[in-house]
N, C-alpha and C positions, 0 to 999 in steps of 0.2 A: 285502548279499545277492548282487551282481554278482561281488562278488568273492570272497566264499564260493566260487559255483558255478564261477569262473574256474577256484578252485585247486585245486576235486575234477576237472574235466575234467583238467587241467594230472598230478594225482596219476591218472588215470585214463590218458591216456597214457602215460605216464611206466611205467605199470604192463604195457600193452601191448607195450612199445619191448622194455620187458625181459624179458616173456616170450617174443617173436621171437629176441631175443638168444639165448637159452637153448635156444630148441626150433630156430635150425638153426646152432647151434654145432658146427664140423665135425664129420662122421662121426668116428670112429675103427672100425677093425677088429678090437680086441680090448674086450672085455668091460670095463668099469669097474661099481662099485660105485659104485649113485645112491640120491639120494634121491626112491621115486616116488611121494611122494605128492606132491613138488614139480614133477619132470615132468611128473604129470598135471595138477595145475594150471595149470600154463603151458599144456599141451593145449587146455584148457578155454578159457584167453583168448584163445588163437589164433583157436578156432575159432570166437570166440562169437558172430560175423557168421551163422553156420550155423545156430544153435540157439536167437538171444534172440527173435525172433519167432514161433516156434513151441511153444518149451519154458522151462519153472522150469528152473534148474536146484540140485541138489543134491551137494555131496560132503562125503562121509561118511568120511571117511581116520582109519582109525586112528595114534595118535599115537606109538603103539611100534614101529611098524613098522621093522621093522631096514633097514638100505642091502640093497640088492638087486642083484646081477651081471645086468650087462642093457649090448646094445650101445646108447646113448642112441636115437641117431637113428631106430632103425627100433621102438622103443619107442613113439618120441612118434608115428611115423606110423601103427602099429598104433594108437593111444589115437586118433590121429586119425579114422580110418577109421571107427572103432566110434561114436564121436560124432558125425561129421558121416550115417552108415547112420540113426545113433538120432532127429536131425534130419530126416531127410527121411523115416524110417517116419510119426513124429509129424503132418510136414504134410501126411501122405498122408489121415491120419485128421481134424487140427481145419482143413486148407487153411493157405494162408500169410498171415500176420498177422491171423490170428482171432482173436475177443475173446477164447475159452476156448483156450486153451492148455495144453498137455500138460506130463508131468514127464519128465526125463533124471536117474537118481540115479546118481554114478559112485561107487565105494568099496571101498577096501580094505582086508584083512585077515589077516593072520598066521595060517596055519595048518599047524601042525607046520613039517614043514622048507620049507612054499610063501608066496607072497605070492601070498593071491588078489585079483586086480581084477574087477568087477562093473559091467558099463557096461548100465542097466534103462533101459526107454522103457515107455512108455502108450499107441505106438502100436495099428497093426491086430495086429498078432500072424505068424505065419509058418505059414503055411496048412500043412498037414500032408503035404501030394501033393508040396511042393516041399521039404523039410526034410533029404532026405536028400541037395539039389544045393547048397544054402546055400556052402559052399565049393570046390565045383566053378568051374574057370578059365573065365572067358566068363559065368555063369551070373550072367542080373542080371533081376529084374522089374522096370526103370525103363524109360522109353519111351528108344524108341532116342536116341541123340544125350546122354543123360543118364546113362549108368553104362556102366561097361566094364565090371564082372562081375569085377575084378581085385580088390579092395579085401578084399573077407575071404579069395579064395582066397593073398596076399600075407600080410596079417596069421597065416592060419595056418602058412605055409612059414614065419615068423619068429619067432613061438612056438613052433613044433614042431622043426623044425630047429635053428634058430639057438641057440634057448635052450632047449631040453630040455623045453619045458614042453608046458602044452594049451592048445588054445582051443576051446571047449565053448557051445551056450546053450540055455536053456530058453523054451520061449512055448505063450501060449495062447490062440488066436483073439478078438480084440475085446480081448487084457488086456494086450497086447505082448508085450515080448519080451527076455531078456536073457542078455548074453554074458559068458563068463567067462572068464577068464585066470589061469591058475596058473602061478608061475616058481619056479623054485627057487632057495634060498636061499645054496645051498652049491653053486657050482660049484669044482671043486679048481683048473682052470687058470686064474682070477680072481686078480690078487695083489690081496690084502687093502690095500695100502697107496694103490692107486690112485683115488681117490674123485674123482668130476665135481665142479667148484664148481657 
């Protein structure tokens, strides 16, 4: 039994090592074609110091999903953001290491020419008075010392800029809240041949 559990830790590391590997493999400044539903996996393990005391977690990644033109690194820090936000809505609502614990569903899907990602929580939800500053620069409800209000208005300038795309969510008080990202599939100055390992 000792040694069972040695070599799932052991495989459990091992697992971590190389999803760091992967999530800060240098920048590049042009566009590569990835696979993100493996990005965001690795997102997920990175972050999971963030999210295993507070949230299940779920993903739900379609398996057809075609390679996606995306700059990696500011991909992974966008997935970042959205899941470590969805982590800390969560222990806004169950507190930190509560018995009950909340969901984080992360998931993607092929639609027409977009790859939508969907990053849902079970937190409080996103009060309505503030919904129209949610990506406004500075603009954070976390007590001081604990957000700089940078994180989604980043994540949008990198979705929307960077990559032509949106970032978008929907919520409703007491039922959370959840954000979306659509990229598109077909950027023309992407060469097709360049694909991230």
């Amino acid at each position: 039994v000792a040694i069972r559990q040695s070599l799932e830790g052991i495989e459990h590391v091992a697992k971590i090592v190389q999803a760091m590997r992967q999530f800060t493999h240098p920048g590049t400044a042009e566009k590569k074609l990835i696979d993100l539903n493996q990005a965001i996996e690795n997102t997920v393990t990175v972050a999971r110091n963030e999210w295993k005391y507070v949230a299940e977690m779920t993903m739900d990644f379609d398996p057809d999903l075609p390679l996606v033109p995306c700059l990696p690194g500011d991909i992974n820090q966008v997935m970042l953001n959205l899941i470590v936000n969805a982590a800390q809505a969560i222990a806004e609502s169950v507190g930190d290491g509560a018995e009950r614990k909340g969901r984080i569903t992360v998931s993607t899907r092929q639609d027409g020419p977009w790859a939508t990602v969907r990053v849902e929580d079970t937190g409080p939800g996103i009060p309505e008075e503030i919904r129209d500053r949610v990506f406004d620069p500075f603009f954070t409800t976390k007590d001081v010392g604990k957000g700089t209000g940078q994180g989604l208005a980043i994540s949008r300038t990198v979705v929307v800029e960077k990559h032509q795309g949106t970032l978008t969510f929907e919520s409703e008080v007491g039922r959370g809240a959840v954000f979306i990202i659509r990229l598109p599939l077909h950027v023309p100055e992407v060469d097709i041949a360049a694909v991230v390992d």
